[in-house]
Every structure is written in structure tokens, then in C-alpha cells.
N, C-alpha and C positions, 0 to 999 in steps of 0.2 A: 405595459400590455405584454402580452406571453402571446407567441407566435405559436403556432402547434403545423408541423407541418407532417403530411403523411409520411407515412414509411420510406417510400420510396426517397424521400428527403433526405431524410434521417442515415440513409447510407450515404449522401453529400456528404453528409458532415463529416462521416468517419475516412472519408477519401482527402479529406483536404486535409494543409497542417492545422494542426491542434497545439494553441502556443498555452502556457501558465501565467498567470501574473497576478500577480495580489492587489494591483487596483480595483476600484471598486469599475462596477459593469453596467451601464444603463443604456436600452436603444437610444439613439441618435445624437447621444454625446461622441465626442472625439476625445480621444486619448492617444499620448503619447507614451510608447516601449523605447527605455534605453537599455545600458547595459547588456547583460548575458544575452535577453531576448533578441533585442534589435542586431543586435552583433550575429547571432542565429537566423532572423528571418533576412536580412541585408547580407550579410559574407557568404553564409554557408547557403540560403536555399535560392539567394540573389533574385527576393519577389522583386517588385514594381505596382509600379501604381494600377491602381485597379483591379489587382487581383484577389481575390477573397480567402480567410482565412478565418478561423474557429478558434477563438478563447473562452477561458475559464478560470475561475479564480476558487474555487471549491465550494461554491454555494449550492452544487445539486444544477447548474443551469447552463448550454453551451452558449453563445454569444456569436452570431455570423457576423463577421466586420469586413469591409471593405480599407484596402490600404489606402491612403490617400496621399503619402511622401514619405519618401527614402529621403535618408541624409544622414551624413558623419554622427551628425546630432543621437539620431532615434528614426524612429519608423511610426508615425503618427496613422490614426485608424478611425475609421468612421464606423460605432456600430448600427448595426441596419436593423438588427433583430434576437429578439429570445428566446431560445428552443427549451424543450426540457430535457435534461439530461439522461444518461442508459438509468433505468434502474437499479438500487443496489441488492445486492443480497436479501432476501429474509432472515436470517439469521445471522449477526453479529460475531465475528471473530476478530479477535484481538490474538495474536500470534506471540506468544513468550520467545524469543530464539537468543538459545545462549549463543553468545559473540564466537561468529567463525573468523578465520581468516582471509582478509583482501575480499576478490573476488565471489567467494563463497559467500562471505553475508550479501552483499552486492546482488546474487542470486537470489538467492533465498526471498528478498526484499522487492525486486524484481518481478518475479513468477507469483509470489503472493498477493501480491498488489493487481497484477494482470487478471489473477483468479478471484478477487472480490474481499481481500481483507480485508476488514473496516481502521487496525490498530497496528502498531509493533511497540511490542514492547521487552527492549535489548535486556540481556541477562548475564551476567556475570554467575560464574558455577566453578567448582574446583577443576575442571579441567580445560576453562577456557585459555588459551595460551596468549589472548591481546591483554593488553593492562595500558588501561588508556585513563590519564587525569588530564585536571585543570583545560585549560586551552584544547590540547588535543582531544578531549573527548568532547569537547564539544565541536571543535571543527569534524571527527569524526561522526556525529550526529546529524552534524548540516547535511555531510556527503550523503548521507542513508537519505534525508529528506530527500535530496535531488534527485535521488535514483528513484525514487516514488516516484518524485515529478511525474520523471521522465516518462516512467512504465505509466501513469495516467494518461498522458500525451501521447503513447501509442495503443494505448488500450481502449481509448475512449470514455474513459473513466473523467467523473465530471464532480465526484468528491475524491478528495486527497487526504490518504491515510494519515495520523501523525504518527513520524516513528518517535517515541515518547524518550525522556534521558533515562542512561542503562542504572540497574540496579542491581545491587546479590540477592540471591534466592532468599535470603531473611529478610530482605525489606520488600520485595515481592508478596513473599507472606505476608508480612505485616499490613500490606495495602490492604483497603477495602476491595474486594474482588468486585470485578465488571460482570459477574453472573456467574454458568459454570465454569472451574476449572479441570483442566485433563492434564493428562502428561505421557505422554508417547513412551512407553516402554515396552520394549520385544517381548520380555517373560512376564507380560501382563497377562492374566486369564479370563480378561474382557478382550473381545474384538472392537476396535473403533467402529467399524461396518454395524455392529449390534447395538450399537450406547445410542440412549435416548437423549436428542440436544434441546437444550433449553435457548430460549431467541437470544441469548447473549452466552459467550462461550469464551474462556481464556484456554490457549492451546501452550503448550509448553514441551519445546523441545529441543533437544540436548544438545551439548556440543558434540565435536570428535572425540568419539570414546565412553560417549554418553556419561546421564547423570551418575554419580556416585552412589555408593549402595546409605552412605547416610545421609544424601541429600535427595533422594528415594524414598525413604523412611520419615526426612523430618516432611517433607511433601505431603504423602499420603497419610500422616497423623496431624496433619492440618485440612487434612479435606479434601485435597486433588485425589481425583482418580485416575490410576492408573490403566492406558486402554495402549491396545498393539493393532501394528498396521499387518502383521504376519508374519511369517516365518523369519521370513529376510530381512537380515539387517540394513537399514538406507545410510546412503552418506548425509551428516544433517545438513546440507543445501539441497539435499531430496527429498529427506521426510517430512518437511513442513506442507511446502508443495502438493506432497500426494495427500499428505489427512487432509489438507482443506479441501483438495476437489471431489475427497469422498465423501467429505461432512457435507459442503457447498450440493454438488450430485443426490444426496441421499432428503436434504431439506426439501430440495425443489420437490423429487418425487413425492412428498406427502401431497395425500389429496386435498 
């Protein structure tokens, strides 16, 4: 059964922790958090018994549980109830972001997620300067997931983006595309503020020192359009950021 609680509730939920976990979720089963989580709700935020706490495991649904025992073991939980989770977007974005460095993708992954991204999907470009194989890129991809997590768990977000395994811009093309494709470019002579968005949208944007002039070209004679955010050049842990919340901004406004 789906609880439906008024509004006023519904900022409960956003006030309490909000933990992740990929079990499955049912009211009034118990379940048991080890690992990362329990090491999280027991060390760092030092719950106890009886206090209530909000999971989610990305099915679109919050979950109010009541904790029922700490221990070395895990942190065991009784849930009490089903809420529905924020609403997402109207319109679908899937974020291209060629690989920055450290913290900046971290960003980027971060702020986009907080702002309603549905997708990432990492991009290898001639002048990304990470080169990540085997093992490490895939432990580099876990970390990207976690930062999602994470930004879900304070955003109140209650679906969780996948950041998808990175690709080069030709097998990007070659993909079957998720709907429209754009691609952020300064001396584009479309404004993003002006472009008509279609309800699924692949955004694409550059590294430091932006795309290449032939990786520009093989782009736009594959079909992306090229739109600009304006005059000024963003660092790309900003321009992602700012096109979605003017795509995201500009969707809602329609009547």
C-alpha cells in the first residue's frame, strides 16, 4: 500500500537522513544496512534506536523506516511506510561531459544530478587529459556513481541517475541516440535559451579548451546541433550546470 502524506510531511522527509541502498523495499519488513551505510548511520551520524530515517533504492519511492538496533554487525530497520517520491523532470537529459579532472567531474556530476539530470554519459574528446583503462576506469565510474548517490541523498532525489561506461566521441555517435542531441558551443549562432527541446535531449559538453574544430564538424554532420549559452566562455564544471537549469527553467515554463 502507498502512503500519500500531505505536503507538510513531505518536508519530513527532506529534513531527515536519506540513506541509498539497493535492497529491495517493502512496508513492514525489516531489513538489515551493513557496510558503507551502517558504518554512515552508526559512526558518523551515531542514530539509535527509534529514530527515524528515509531510504530509497531508485524506484521513484521514499521509504520511512524506523531503526530498531545498532551493532558492530549493521544497523537493522523496520519500514513503517511508502511515500511517493519529488517528481522528476519533464524533460529528460542525458548530460555528455567530456572527462575533467578530479574534483571538476565530481562537480559537474554533482550539480547536475541536484538539478534533475536523468543520465551521464562520460566522454573521451581530444583534449581530455584523464586516460583511464581496464580496472581503473571502472573503479573511476563506481566513484562517479557514488557522487550521484550522494547528491540524490541530499537533494531528495528518489531516482538515481546511471553515470553510464565512458566512451570517444565516435562511439558516442555511433550510439543509437536517446532523442535530441546538442552540443554547447560559444560561436554557435543558435542561443540554447532559443532551441526547441524535444522530451528526451542528449547535451554534450566539452572538455577544458573545448571540443576540437574536427570533432565540431564530425558532430554537427552527424546531426548534433550546435547551441551557445553566450558570450562568455564557462569552465566545463559550469557549463553543464548552467544549460540544464536553463533547459530544466525554460521546460517548466511552457504552459
Amino acid at each position: 500500500m502507498i502512503t500519500i502524506w500531505p505536503r507538510k510531511h513531505r518536508k519530513f522527509i527532506l529534513r531527515i537522513h536519506r540513506i541509498h541502498t539497493t535492497l529491495a523495499l517493502d512496508p513492514g519488513h525489516r531489513i538489515q544496512l551493513d557496510g558503507s551505510q551502517a558504518h554512515y548511520l552508526g559512526r558518523v551520524l551515531r542514530v539509535s534506536a527509534g529514530q527515524t530515517v528515509a531510504l530509497f533504492n531508485g524506484d521513484g519511492h521514499e521509504y520511512v523506516a524506523e531503526i530498531c538496533d545498532v551493532t558492530k554487525r549493521g544497523v537493522s530497520l523496520h519500514i513503517d511506510s511508502r511515500l511517493p517520491g519529488i517528481s522528476e523532470p519533464g524533460v529528460k537529459i542525458t548530460v555528455v561531459q567530456a572527462i575533467s579532472r578530479g574534483e571538476r567531474m565530481d562537480h559537474t556530476l554533482q550539480k547536475c544530478t541536484e538539478l534533475g539530470a536523468c543520465a551521464f554519459q562520460p566522454l573521451f574528446a581530444d583534449r581530455v587529459e584523464v586516460r583511464l583503462r581496464g580496472d581503473k576506469a571502472a573503479k573511476r565510474q563506481q566513484h562517479w556513481q557514488g557522487v550521484v548517490i550522494s547528491a540524490c541523498e541530499q537533494s531528495g532525489r528518489a531516482v538515481v541517475p546511471p553515470v553510464h561506461t565512458p566512451l570517444g566521441l565516435e562511439e558516442w555517435l555511433a550510439s543509437p541516440a536517446q532523442g535530441q542531441r546538442l552540443v554547447l558551443a560559444p560561436e554557435a549562432g543558435c542561443r540554447l535559451a532559443d532551441t526547441l527541446f524535444e522530451s528526451s535531449v542528449e547535451l554534450a559538453v566539452g572538455p577544458e579548451g573545448g571540443f576540437s574544430e574536427v570533432e565540431m564538424a564530425r558532430m554537427t554532420s552527424n546531426g548534433v546541433q550546435a547551441v551557445s549559452l553566450g558570450p562568455r566562455i564557462l569552465r566545463t564544471e559550469t557549463a553543464g550546470p548552467a544549460a540544464l537549469a536553463i533547459m530544466l527553467a525554460l521546460s517548466e515554463a511552457k504552459p
